[in-house]
C-alpha positions as CSV (number, residue, x, y, z in Angstrom):
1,X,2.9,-11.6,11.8
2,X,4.8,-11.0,15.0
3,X,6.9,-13.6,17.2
4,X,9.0,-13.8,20.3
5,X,10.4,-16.7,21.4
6,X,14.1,-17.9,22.9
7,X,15.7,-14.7,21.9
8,X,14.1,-14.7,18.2
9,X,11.8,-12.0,17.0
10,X,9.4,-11.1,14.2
11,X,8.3,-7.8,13.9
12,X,7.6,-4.7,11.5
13,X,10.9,-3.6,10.0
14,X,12.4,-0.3,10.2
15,X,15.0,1.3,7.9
16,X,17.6,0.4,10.3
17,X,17.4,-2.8,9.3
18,X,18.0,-2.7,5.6
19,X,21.4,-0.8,7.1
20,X,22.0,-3.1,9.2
21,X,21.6,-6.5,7.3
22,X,22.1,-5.1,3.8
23,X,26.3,-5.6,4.7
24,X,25.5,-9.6,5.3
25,X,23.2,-10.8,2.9
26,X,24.2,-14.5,1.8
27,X,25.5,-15.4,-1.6
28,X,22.6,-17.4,-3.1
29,X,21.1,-13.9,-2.7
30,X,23.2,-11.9,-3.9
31,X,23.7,-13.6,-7.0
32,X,20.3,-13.1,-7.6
33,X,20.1,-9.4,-7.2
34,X,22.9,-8.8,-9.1
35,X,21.1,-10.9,-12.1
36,X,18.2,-8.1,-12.0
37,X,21.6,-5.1,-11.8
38,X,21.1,-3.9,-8.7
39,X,23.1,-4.0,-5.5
40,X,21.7,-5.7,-2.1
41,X,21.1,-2.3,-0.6
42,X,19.0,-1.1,-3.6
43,X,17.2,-4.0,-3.8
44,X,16.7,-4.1,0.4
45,X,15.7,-0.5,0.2
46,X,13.1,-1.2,-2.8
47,X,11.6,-3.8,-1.3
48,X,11.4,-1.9,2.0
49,X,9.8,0.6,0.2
50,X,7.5,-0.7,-1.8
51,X,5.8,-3.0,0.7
52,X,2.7,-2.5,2.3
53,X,3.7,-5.5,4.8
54,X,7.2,-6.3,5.5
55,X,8.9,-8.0,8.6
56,X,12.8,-8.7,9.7
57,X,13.6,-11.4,11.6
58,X,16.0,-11.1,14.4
59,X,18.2,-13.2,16.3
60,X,19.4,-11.6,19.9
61,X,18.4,-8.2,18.1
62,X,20.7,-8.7,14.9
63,X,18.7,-8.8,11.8
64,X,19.2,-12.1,9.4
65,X,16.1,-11.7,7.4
66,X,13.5,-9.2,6.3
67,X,10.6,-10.9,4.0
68,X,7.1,-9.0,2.9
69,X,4.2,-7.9,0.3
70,X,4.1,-5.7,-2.5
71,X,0.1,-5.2,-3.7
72,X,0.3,-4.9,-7.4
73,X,-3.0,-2.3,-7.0
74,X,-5.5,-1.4,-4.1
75,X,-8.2,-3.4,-5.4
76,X,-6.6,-5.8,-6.6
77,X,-6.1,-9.6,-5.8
78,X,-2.3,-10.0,-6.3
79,X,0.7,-9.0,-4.5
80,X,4.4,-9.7,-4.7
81,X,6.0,-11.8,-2.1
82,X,9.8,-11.3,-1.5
83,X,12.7,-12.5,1.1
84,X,16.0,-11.8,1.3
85,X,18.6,-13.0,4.2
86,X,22.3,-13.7,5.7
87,X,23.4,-16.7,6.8
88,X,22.1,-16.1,9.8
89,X,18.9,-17.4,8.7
90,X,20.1,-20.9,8.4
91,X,20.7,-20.9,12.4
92,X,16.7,-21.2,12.7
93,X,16.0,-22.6,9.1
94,X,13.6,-24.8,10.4
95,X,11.8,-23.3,13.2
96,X,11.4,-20.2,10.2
97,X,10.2,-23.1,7.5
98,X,7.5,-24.2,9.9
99,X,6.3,-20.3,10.9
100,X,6.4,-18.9,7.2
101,X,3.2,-21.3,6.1
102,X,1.8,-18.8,9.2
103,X,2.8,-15.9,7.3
104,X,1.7,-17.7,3.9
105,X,-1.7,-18.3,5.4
106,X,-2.2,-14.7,6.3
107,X,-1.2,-13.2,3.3
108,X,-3.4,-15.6,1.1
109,X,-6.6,-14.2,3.0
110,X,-5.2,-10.8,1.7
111,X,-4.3,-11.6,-1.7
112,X,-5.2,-15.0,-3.2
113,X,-2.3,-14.6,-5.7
114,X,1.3,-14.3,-4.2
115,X,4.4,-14.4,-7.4
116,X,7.6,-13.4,-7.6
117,X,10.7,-14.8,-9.8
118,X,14.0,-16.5,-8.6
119,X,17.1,-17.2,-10.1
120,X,17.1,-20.8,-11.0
121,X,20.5,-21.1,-9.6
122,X,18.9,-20.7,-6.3
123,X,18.4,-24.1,-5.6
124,X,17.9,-24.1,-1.4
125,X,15.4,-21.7,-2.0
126,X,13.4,-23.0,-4.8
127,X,13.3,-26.2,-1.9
128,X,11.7,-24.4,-0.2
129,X,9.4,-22.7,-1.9
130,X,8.3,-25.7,-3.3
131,X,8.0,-27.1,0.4
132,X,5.5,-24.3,1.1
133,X,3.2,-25.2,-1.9
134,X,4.0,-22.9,-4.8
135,X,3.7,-23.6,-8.5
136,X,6.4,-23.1,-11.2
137,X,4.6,-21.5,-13.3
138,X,7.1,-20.9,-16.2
139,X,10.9,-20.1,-16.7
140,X,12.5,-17.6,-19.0
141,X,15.3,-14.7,-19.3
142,X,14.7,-12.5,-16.8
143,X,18.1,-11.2,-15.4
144,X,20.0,-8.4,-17.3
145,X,22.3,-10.6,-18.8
146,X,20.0,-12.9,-20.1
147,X,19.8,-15.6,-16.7
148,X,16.7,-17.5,-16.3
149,X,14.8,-17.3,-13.8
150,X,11.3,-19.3,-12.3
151,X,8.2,-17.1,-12.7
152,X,6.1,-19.1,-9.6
153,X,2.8,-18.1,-7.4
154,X,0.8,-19.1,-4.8
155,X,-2.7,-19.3,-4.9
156,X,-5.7,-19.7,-2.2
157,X,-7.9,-22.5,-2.3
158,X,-10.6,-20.9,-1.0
159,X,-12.8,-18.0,-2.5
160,X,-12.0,-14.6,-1.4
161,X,-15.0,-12.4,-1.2
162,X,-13.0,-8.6,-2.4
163,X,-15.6,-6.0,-1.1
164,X,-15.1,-4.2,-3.9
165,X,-16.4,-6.6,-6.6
166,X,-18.8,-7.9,-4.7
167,X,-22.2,-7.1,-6.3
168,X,-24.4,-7.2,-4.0
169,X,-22.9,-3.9,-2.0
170,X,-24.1,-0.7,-2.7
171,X,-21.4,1.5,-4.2
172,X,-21.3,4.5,-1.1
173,X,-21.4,1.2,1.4
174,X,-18.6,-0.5,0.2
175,X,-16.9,3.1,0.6
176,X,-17.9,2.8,3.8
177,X,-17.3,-0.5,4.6
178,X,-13.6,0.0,3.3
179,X,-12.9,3.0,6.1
180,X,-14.3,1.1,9.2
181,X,-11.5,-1.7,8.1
182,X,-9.0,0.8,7.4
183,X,-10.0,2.4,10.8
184,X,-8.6,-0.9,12.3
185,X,-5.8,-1.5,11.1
186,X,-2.6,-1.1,13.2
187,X,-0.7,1.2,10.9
188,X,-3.7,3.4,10.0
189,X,-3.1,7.1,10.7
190,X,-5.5,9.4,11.5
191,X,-6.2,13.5,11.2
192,X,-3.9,15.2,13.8
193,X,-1.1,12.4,14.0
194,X,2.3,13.5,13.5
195,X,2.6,11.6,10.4
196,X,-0.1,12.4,8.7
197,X,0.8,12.8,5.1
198,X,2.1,17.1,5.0
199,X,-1.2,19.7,3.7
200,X,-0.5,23.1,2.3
201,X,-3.5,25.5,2.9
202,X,-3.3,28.4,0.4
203,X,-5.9,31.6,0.2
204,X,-6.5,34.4,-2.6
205,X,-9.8,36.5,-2.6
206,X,-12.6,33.9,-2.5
207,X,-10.8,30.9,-3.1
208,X,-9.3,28.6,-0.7
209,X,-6.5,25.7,-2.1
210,X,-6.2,22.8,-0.7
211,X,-3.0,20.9,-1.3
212,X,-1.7,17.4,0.0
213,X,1.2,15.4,-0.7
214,X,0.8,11.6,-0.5
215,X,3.4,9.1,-0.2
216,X,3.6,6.5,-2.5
217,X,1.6,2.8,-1.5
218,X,-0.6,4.7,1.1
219,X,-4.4,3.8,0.6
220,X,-6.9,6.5,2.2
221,X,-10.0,7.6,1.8
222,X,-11.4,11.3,1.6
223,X,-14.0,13.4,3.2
224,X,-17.7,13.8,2.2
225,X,-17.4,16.9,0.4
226,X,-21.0,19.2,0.2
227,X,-20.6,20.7,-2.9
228,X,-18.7,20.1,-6.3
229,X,-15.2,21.5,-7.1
230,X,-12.4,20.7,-9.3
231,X,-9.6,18.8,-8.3
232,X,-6.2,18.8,-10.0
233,X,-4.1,15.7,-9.8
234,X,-0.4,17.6,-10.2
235,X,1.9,14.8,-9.6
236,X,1.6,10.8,-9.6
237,X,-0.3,7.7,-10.2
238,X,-3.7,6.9,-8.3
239,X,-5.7,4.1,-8.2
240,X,-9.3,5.9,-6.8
241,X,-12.7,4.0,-6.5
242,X,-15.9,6.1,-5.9
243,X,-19.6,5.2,-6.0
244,X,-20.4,7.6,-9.3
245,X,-17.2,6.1,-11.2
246,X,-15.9,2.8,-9.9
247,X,-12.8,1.9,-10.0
248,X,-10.4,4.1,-12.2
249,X,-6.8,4.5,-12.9
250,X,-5.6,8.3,-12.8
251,X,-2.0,9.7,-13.7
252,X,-0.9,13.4,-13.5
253,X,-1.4,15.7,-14.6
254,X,-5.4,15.5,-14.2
255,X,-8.1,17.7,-13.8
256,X,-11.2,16.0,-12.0
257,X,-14.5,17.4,-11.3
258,X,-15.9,16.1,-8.4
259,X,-19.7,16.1,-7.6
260,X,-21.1,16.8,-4.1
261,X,-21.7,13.6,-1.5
262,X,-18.2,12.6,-3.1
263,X,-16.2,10.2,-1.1
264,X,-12.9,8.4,-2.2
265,X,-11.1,5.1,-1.2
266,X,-7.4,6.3,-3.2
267,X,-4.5,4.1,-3.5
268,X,-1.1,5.7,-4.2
269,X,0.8,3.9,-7.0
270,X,3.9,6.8,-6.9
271,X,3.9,9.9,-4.4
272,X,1.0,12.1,-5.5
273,X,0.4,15.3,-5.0
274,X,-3.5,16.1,-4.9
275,X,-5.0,20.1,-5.0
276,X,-8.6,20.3,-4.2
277,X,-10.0,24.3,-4.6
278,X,-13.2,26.1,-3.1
279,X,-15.0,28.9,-3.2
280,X,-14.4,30.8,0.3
281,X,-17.1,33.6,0.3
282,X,-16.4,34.6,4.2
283,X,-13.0,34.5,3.6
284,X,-12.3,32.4,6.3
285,X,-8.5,31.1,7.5
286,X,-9.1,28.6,9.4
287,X,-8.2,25.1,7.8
288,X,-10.3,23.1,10.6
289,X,-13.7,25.9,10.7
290,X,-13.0,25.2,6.4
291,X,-13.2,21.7,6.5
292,X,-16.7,22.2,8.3
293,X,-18.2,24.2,6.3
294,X,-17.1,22.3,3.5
295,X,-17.7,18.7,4.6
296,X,-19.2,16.0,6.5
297,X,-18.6,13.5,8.7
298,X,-21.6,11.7,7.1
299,X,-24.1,11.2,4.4
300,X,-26.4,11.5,7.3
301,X,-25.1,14.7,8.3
302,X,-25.5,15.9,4.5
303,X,-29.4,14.9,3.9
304,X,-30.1,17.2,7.0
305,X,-27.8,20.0,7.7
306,X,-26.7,21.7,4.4
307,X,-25.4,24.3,3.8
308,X,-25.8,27.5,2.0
309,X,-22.5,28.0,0.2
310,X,-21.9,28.7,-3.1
311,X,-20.1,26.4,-5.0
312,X,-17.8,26.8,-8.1
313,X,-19.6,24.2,-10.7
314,X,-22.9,25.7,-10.1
């Protein structure tokens, strides 16, 4: 969701902004936050973090509201949607009203269930979310000290087709299927970019390590990989779909075999960090002449152009 009009602007936050509105955030708010025991900034830098999509809205450049979308999984089909502002906000309050059934809109096609709580003393706000459509669903004690707050969602009216549950998809398509979108979307990150998540490349006679360090709520998906090798899941909680076991939940610390012609669509619940290991029977250094030998760019590439390395799970 982006917007520029008469000075106000929607865009993708940055941590600069939870600095800078974190100061300012309005009572009603506040209140709130301090119901669930944490402090604004926490609860900025939390939401911030844990977002996938989040957005700050800015009057003449100074922040007075930063909203967005926490996926409860990858695959999944719900996501928690959050907001927190200054008074600032209510300089636009209307104009803001009218654009967030945009945002609403978008992030139903996403996620046909958007929930959250809110303090019931946060009457303006419960206004409005009823004004945008959602359902209170139920109320109980919620807040630390025992204040109640609305459980409430959103929910799309329309069937959303998830490519992943769809039955009719092959297993290595919907793989496939999943990268092309990936590939298009304006914060994906590619091999080479500067912040591409850190790999540590580690040799001993014969043996080349692999290691990478995920950030948490990253979703990628892995090379085709020739031949089978073990894999060691050393830190974190993954959410990894593949075509020979579906959809599966995995927390460290893991060993996983992996077959040959495996590919992986992973979704990082917590920062992970992932070691793949090979056998290296030229003894080769190289990281990029490695990934070569030991991968493909396709299944097509595979059926025709193997080849003859050994491999460590016979």
């Amino acid at each position: 969701m982006k917007y520029n009009k008469d000075n106000i602007t929607v865009t993708d936050s940055v941590y600069q902004d939870v600095i800078h509105m974190s100061p300012y955030i309005r009572k009603d708010d506040i209140a709130e936050i301090e119901a669930t025991g944490m402090t604004p900034f926490d609860c900025l830098t939390q939401s911030y973090d844990d977002s996938i999509y989040r957005y700050t809205v800015k009057i003449h450049d100074c922040p007075v509201c930063m909203f967005g979308l926490n996926a409860d999984s990858l695959m999944g089909e719900r996501a928690k949607i959050w907001l927190i502002a200054t008074d600032g906000l209510s300089r636009i309050q209307r104009r803001f009203a009218r654009h967030s059934k945009d945002f609403l809109k978008e992030a139903l096609e996403s996620y046909p269930v958007l929930y959250n709580y809110i303090d019931v003393r946060n009457v303006e706000s419960i206004k409005w979310l009823k004004w945008l459509g959602a359902n209170i669903v139920s109320t109980g004690a919620y807040g630390v000290n025992g204040e109640e707050f609305h459980y409430f969602e959103f929910s799309s009216k329309k069937e959303i087709k998830n490519i992943f549950t769809d039955l009719s998809i092959p297993p290595r398509k919907k793989i496939i299927l999943f990268e092309r979108m990936l590939k298009q979307h304006p914060d994906a990150i590619f091999a080479g970019d500067k912040n591409e998540p850190p790999c540590k490349h580690e040799f001993t006679e014969g043996i080349y390590t692999r290691t990478i360090t995920i950030p948490k709520g990253m979703v990628l998906t892995g090379a085709i990989h020739k031949h089978d090798h073990p894999n060691f899941l050393m830190k974190g909680k993954v959410q990894v779909y593949t075509e020979f076991g579906g959809l599966e939940m995995l927390e460290a610390p893991q060993v996983i075999m992996s077959r040959s012609k495996t590919k992986r669509v992973v979704f990082t619940l917590e920062e992970t960090v992932w070691s793949t290991v090979h056998l290296n029977p030229t003894e080769e250094r190289d990281p990029d002449k490695l990934k070569k030998m030991l991968t493909a760019e396709s299944y097509e590439q595979l059926e025709y152009k193997e080849e003859n390395i050994p491999c460590l799970c016979g």
